[in-house]
Structure formats: structure tokens, C-alpha cells
C-alpha positions as CSV (number, residue, x, y, z in Angstrom):
1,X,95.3,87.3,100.6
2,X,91.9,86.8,99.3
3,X,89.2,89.6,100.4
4,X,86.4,89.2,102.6
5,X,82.6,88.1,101.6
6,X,80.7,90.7,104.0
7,X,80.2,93.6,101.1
8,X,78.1,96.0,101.8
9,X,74.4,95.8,100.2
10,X,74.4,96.5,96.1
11,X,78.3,97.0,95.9
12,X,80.9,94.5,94.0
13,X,80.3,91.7,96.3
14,X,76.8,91.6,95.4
15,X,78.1,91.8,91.4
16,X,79.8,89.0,92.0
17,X,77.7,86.9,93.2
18,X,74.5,88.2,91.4
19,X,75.8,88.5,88.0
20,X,77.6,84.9,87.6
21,X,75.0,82.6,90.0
22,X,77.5,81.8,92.7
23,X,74.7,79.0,93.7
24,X,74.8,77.2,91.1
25,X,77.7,75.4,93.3
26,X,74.9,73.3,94.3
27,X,74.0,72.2,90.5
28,X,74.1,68.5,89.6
29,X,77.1,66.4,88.7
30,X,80.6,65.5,90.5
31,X,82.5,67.5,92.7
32,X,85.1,68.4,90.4
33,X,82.5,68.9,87.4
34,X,81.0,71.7,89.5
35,X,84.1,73.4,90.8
36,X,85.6,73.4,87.2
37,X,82.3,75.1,86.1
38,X,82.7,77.4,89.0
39,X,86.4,78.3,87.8
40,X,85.4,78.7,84.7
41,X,82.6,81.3,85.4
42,X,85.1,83.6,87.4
43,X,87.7,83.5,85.0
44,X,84.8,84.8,82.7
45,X,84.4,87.1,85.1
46,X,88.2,89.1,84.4
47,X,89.0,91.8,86.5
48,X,87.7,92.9,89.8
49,X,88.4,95.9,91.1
50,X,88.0,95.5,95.3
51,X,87.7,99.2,97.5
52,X,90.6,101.5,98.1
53,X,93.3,100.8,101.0
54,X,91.4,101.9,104.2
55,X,94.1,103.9,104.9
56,X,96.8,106.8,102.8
57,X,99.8,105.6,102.4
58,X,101.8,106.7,105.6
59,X,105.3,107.1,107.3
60,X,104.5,105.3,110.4
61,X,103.4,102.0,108.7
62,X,106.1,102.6,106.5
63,X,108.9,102.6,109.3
64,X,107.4,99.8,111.2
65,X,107.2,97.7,108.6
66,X,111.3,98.8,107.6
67,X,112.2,98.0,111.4
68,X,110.7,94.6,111.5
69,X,112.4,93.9,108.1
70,X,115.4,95.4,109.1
71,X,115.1,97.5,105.9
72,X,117.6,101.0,106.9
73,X,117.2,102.6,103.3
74,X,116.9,106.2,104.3
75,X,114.6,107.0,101.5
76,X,111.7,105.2,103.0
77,X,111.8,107.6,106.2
78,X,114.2,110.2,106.0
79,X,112.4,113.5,104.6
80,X,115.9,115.4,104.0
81,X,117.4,111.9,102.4
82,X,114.8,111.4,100.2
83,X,114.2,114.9,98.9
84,X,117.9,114.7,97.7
85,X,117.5,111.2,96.1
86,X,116.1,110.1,92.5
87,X,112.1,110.0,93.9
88,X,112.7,113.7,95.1
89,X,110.1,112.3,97.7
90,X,109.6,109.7,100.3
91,X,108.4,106.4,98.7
92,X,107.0,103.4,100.2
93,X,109.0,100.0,99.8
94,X,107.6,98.1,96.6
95,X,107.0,94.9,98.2
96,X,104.5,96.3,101.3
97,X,102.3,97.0,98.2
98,X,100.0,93.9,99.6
99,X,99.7,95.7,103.2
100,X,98.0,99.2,101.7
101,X,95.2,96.3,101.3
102,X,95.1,94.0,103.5
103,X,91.1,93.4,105.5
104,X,92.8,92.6,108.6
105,X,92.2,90.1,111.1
106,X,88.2,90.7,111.7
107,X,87.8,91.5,107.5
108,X,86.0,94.4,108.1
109,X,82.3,95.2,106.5
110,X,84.0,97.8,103.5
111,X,86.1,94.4,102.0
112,X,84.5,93.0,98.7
113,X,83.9,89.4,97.4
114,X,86.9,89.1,94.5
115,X,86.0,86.1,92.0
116,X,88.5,84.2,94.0
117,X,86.3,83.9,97.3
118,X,83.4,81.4,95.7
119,X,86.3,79.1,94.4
120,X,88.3,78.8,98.2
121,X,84.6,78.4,99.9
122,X,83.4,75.5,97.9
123,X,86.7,73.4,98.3
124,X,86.6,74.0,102.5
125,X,83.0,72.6,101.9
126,X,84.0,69.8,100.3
127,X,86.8,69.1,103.2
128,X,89.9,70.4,101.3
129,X,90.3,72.7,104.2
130,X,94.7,72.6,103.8
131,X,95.7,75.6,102.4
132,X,99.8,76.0,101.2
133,X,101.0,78.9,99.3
134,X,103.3,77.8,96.3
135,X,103.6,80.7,94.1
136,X,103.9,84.6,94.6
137,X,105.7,86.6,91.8
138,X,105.6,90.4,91.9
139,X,106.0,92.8,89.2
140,X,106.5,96.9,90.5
141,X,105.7,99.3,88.0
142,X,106.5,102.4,90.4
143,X,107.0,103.2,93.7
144,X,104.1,104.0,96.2
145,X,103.8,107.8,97.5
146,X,103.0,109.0,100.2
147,X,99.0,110.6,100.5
148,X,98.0,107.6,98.0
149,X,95.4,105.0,98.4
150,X,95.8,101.5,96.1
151,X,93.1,99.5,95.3
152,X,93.7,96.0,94.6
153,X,92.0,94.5,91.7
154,X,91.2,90.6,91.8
155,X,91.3,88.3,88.2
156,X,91.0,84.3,88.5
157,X,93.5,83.1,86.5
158,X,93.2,78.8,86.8
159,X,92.2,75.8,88.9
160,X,94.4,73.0,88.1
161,X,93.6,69.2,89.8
162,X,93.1,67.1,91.4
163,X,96.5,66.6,91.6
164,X,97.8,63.8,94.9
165,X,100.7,65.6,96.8
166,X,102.3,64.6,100.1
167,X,100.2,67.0,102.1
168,X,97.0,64.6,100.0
169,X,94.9,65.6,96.9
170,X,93.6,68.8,96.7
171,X,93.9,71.5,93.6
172,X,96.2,74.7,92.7
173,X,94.3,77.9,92.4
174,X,95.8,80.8,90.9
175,X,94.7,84.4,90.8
176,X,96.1,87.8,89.5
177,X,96.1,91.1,91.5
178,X,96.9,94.3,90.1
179,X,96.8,97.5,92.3
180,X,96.2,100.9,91.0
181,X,96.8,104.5,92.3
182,X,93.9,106.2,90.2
183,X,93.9,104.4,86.7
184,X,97.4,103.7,86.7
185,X,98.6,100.4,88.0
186,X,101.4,100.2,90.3
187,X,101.9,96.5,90.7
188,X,100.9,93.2,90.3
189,X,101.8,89.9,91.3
190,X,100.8,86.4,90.9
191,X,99.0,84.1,93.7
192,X,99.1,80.3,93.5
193,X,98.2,78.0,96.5
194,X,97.2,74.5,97.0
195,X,94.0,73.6,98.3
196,X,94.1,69.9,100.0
197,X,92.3,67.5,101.9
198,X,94.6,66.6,104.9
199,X,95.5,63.0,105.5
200,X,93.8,61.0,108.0
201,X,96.1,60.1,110.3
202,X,96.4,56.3,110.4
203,X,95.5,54.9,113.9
204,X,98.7,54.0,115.5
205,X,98.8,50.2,116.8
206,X,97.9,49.5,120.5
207,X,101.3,49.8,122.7
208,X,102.4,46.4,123.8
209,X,98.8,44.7,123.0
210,X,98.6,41.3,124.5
211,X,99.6,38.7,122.6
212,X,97.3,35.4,121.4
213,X,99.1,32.0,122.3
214,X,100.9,30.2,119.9
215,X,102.4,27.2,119.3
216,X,106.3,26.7,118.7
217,X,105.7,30.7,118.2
218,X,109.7,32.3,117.3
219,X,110.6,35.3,119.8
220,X,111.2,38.5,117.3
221,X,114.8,40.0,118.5
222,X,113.2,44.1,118.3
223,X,115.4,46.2,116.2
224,X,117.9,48.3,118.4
225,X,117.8,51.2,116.3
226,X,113.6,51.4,117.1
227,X,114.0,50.1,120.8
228,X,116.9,53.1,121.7
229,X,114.3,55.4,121.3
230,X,110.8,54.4,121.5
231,X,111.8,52.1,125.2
232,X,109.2,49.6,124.7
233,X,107.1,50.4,121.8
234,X,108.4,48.5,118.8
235,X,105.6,49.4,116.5
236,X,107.0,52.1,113.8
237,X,105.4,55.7,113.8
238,X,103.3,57.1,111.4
239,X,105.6,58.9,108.6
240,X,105.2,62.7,110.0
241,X,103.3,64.9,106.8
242,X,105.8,67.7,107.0
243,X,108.7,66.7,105.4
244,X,111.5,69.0,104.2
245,X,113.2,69.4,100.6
246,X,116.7,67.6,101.1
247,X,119.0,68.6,97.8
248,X,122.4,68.8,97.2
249,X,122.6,72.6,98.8
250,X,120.6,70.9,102.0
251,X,122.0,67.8,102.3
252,X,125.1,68.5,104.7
253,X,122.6,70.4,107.0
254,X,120.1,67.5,107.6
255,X,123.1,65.4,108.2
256,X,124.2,67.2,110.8
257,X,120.4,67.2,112.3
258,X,120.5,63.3,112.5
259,X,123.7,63.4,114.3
260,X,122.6,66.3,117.0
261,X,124.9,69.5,115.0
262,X,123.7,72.8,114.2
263,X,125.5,73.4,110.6
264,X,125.8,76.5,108.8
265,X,127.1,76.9,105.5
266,X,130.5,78.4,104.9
267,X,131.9,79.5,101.6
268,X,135.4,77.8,101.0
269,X,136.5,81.2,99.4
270,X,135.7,84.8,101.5
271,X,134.5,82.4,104.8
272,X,131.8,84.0,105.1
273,X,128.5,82.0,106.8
274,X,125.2,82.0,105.3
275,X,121.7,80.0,105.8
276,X,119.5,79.1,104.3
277,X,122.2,77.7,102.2
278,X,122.8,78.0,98.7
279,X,124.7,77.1,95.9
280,X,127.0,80.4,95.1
281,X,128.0,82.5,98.0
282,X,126.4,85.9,97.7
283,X,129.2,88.2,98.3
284,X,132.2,86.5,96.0
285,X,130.0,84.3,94.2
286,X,132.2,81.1,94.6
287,X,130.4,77.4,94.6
288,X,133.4,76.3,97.3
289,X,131.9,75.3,100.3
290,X,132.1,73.9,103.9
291,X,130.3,74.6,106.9
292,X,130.7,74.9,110.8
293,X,128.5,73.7,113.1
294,X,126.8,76.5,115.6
295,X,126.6,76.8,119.3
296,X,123.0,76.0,119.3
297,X,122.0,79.2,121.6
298,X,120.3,82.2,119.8
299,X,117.2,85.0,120.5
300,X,114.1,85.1,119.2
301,X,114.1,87.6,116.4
302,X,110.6,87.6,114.9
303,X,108.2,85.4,115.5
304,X,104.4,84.3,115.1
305,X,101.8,82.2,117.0
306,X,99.7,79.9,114.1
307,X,96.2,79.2,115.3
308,X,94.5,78.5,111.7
309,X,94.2,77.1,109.2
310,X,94.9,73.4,110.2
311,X,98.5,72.0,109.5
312,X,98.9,67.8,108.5
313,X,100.7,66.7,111.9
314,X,100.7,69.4,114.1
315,X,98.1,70.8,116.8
316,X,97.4,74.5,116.7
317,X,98.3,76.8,118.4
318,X,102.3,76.6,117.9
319,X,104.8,79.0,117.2
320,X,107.2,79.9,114.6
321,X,110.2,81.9,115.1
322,X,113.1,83.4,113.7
323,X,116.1,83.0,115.8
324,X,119.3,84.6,115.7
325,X,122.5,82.8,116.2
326,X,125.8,84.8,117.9
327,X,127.3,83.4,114.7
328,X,125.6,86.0,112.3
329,X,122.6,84.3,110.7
330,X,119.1,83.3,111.6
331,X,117.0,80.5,111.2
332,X,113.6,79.3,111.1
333,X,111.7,77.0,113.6
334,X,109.2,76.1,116.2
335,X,109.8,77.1,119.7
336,X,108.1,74.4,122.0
337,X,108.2,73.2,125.6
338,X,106.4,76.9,127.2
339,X,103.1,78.3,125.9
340,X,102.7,80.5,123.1
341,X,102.1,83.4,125.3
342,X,105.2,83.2,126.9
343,X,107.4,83.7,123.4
344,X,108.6,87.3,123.2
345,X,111.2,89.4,121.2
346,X,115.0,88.9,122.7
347,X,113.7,85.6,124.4
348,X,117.1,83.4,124.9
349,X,116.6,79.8,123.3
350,X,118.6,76.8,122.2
351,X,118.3,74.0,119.9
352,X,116.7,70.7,120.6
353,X,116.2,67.5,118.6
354,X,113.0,66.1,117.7
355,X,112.8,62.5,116.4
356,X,109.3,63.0,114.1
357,X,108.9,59.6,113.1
358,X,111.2,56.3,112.5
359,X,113.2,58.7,109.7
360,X,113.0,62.3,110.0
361,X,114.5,64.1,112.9
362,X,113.7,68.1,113.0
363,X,115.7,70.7,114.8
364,X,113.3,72.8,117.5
365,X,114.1,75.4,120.0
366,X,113.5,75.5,123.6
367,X,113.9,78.5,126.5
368,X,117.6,78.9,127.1
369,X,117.1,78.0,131.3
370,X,114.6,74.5,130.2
């Protein structure tokens, strides 16, 4: 989300940081007493207004963006539809407001600093190099037209921490961004993540080391549970970092995961199937529910290929997908056991069972013919 650094000579990047001494990073004192200074200089800072989208807003972005959403409302695309509807005009969906301004993979030279940038360098420096998004709330003042350009304008709002979390310690930072269409602002929205320094994974015991001799020494009888599936390896495994919520909506899913079932939430009332699951079914709004547990085939709907930043327990790349079941609903998770390039759209896959550690068991999904 956050802007580029490589601003061209004398515009807002070199405002930012000419005007506030982004060196001063390197000032006396403890980490955290300089990166709270820091924070506190760019909140000083207030708004900063970035360069306008690179690009009008058009109907071809527009209608891929509605395809891969799955987004049919005709006032988006339909000239005739829209002309006859309350805009009197095509509009662009509220929520691709963040793609008018987006640099793009290779963050091109025309992207400004933002007072964010300083604040996200100087914790990678310092090794907090894990990066989760927590928090993004959007407000829409008015729908997009076609022809305009936004521009996004960046306010630090906070650095909160150190605060120790599962992922390990790092800090939240939060920032504003409101984008305008001249003077007028269309939309905002609220950015939070956390910044962390990833574990160290704890060096796993030898396998079978050789044991010293002892005297009147008392065989150990290995616990079944650990022998079934780690053969001859009784040592337990490092607790895997990535752990998911379990709750009383959750709970009958990750159940069913530990005992090699697919389940998908069914409402007791209308029977209709929905994941991720929730309290109240959305079409009759009853808190009756069951489940039934899925085939375990689907297709690849969506997917994407994560090469960076570094994720606690995992080796990059790996992939991410959205599969669709035949039973109506889709669902997110890794597809492993082919490379990365081989993952397409329509791509036939079914469910497999991970065992992550001596606890958590995750569900994964494999090509269909493996």
C-alpha cells in the first residue's frame, strides 16, 4: 500500500525527507526511542498529498477487475444500463478506489515518498522484516467516474509497541489515506499492519542421536500417538507459527480437519451452505446450524504465487488459492506437491491433510491426478 521512495529530484519525496531530517534515524538512544521520535515527526508531518493515478479512470480495468470479483452489476460496464440508472453514468466500483493508485510491481520513478515510508524502512533495518495487515476500514464519499484521475493523499496516524504476538514482537503502524478527484475527496480508509521480527526457528533435536550408556537406565515406552506418524522420530516438532483463530463459529470445521473431513457449514433453517462460516445465515438470518462434510475435489478459482515478504514457517515461493467446491462455495488454501508455475485457472485439485506440528493439522490441496 505504501508508495515508492524513488521521487523525482525537488518533488514531495524530497519534502519529505528534507523538511523533517529523515536521518536523524541514526541519532543517539534505543531503538525504540528513535523510531518513536521518527513517528512522531511524520505525524507532525499531516497530510501528504502523493501524484495523480497514472492512468483515467477506465472501462477495461473496470471490467477486469468486476470479472475476477465476480462483480455482474451492470452499471459498472453497461453504457445503456447505466445511463438509465441513479449515476446517469458509468461509475467505477467504490472499493477498486486503492487500484487508480497503486505503483505497481517495479514502483515506478513518478511514485512519491508518503510519511509512512521512513517509519516501514527503519523497522526492516532493525530486522522486523514480518509484515501482517490487521486493519483496513473504508469510507466512500462518492462514486469514481469515468475520465477521472485520484490522487491518494498519505497522513501517519500512530506506532503503537512493542507489543509480543505469536508471529514475535514487532509494532502496529497505522496510516490514513484519503483520495481526491480535484479538491474533493472521494474516499478514505484506514491502514494498520504489524511490523515483527520473525521467530527463530528453534533447532530441531538430532533424529535418533546415539545414546550415552547408563547404568540400570529404564527403556521409555514412545508415545503411540507421536510414533504413528513421525516412524521413528519421537522428538516433538517445533509448534508451526501460523496458527488459525478456532471459535465457536470455527470450531466444528477444525474438528473435522483432525479427523480427515471437509466440513461446510449448513444453516438448520433454509439449508443453505456457506464458508467461511458464521454465526447467522445470510439469507434467513437464523443461528440454527449443522454442516456436511464436502467431497474434497474442487478447481482452482483465483489464485496467487507469494514470493515476499518472508512468512514465520513457510519457504517462499508457495501458492495460495481459491478453490471451488461442486458443492457451491470456495475456500482458501495452499496448493502444494507441483511448482508454482504449473497452478493455473480451472486447474482440478483435491484436499489433503497436513500434520504441521504435534497439534495442528492444516487442510492443503493437491492436483486432482497426484
Amino acid at each position: 500500500m505504501t508508495a515508492g521512495t524513488g521521487a523525482a529530484d525537488g518533488g514531495p519525496a524530497d519534502a519529505v525527507a528534507g523538511a523533517t531530517g529523515a536521518g536523524t534515524a541514526a541519532e543517539g538512544g534505543t531503538f525504540h526511542e528513535r523510531l518513536t521520535a521518527l513517528a512522531e515527526r511524520r505525524i507532525e508531518m499531516g497530510e501528504v498529498r502523493g501524484v495523480a493515478a497514472a492512468d483515467p479512470v477506465n472501462i477495461p480495468m473496470i471490467r477486469h477487475w468486476t470479472d475476477a470479483i465476480g462483480d455482474a452489476n451492470p452499471l459498472y460496464t453497461d453504457s445503456e444500463a447505466a445511463e438509465g440508472g441513479v449515476h446517469g453514468e458509468i461509475v467505477a466500483p467504490p472499493a477498486m478506489i486503492q487500484v487508480w493508485s497503486m505503483p505497481g510491481v517495479k514502483r515506478s520513478g513518478r511514485q512519491v515518498s508518503t510519511p509512512v515510508d521512513d517509519v516501514l524502512r527503519m523497522l526492516d533495518e532493525n530486522g522486523h522484516t514480518g509484515v501482517v495487515a490487521t486493519n483496513c476500514e473504508q469510507t466512500y464519499h462518492r462514486y469514481v467516474r469515468l475520465g477521472e484521475r485520484p490522487v491518494p493523499a498519505t497522513r501517519f496516524a500512530g506506532l503503537s509497541g512493542p507489543k509480543r504476538t505469536a508471529l514475535g514482537e514487532g509494532y502496529f503502524v497505522t496510516w490514513n489515506v484519503t483520495w481526491y478527484a480535484g479538491d474533493e475527496p472521494v474516499a478514505t480508509m484506514l491502514f494498520r499492519v504489524l511490523k515483527f521480527r520473525p521467530r527463530e526457528r528453534e533447532e530441531a533435536p538430532p533424529r535418533n542421536p546415539p545414546k550415552p550408556a547408563a547404568v540400570n537406565a529404564v527403556p521409555l515406552t514412545p508415545d503411540p500417538l507421536k510414533t504413528a506418524t513421525t516412524t521413528d522420530d519421537t522428538a516433538p516438532r517445533a509448534p508451526y507459527p501460523l496458527r488459525p483463530a478456532v471459535n465457536r463459529d470455527t470450531e466444528f470445521f477444525w474438528e473435522g480437519v483432525a479427523k480427515g473431513e471437509l466440513r461446510i457449514q449448513k444453516c438448520a433453517g433454509c439449508g443453505e451452505l456457506r464458508h467461511p462460516p458464521g454465526p447467522v445465515c445470510p439469507s434467513c438470518r437464523s443461528a440454527d446450524r449443522t454442516y456436511v462434510v464436502a467431497g474434497g475435489e474442487g478447481e482452482v478459482y483465483s489464485y496467487v504465487v507469494h514470493h515476499h515478504p518472508p512468512v514465520p514457517g513457510r519457504e517462499t515461493p508457495f501458492v495460495v488459492a481459491v478453490v471451488e467446491l461442486p458443492e457451491g462455495v470456495r475456500m482458501v488454501g495452499n496448493v502444494t506437491e507441483c511448482a508454482s508455475s504449473e497452478v493455473g485457472i480451472g486447474m482440478p485439485v483435491r484436499v489433503t491433510y497436513r500434520q504441521m506440528d504435534d497439534e495442528l493439522t492444516l487442510p492443503m490441496w493437491i492436483p486432482r491426478e497426484a
